[in-house]
C-alpha positions as CSV (number, residue, x, y, z in Angstrom):
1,X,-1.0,-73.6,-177.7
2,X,-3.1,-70.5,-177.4
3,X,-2.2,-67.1,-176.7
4,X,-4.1,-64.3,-174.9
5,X,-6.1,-62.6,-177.2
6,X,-6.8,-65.4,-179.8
7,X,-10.0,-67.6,-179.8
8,X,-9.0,-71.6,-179.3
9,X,-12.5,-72.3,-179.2
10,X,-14.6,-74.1,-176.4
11,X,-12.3,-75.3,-173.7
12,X,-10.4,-75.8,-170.5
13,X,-6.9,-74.3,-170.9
14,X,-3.9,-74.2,-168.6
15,X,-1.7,-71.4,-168.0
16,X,2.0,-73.0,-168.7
17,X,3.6,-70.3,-166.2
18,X,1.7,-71.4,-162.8
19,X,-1.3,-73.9,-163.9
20,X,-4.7,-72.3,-163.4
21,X,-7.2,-73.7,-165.7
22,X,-9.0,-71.1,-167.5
23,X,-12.6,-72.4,-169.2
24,X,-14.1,-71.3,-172.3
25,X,-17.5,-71.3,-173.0
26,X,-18.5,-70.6,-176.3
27,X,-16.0,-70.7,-179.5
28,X,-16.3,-67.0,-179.9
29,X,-14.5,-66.2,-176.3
30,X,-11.1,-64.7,-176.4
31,X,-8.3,-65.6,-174.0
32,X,-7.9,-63.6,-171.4
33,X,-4.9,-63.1,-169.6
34,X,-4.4,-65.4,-166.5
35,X,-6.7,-64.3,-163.7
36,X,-3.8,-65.7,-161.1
37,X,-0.4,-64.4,-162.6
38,X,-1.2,-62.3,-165.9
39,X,0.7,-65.5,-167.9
40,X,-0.3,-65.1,-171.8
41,X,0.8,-68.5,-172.6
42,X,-1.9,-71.7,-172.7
43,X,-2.1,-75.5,-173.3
């Protein structure tokens, strides 16, 4: 489970507080907070 500011590598994540998927590109891409509700938390 990856946390904002680490780098999971290439990706689609979801935010475990409201859902939005957040996609990574490339495996040098850190996580950025959740666009919809600033959640830090990913899966």
């Amino acid at each position: 489970m990856p946390n904002t500011g680490e780098k999971p590598g290439k990706g689609q994540y979801t935010c475990d507080n409201c859902g939005q998927v957040i996609v990574l590109d490339d495996d040098t891409d850190t996580m950025p907070p959740c666009p919809k509700c600033n959640g830090t938390k990913f899966h």
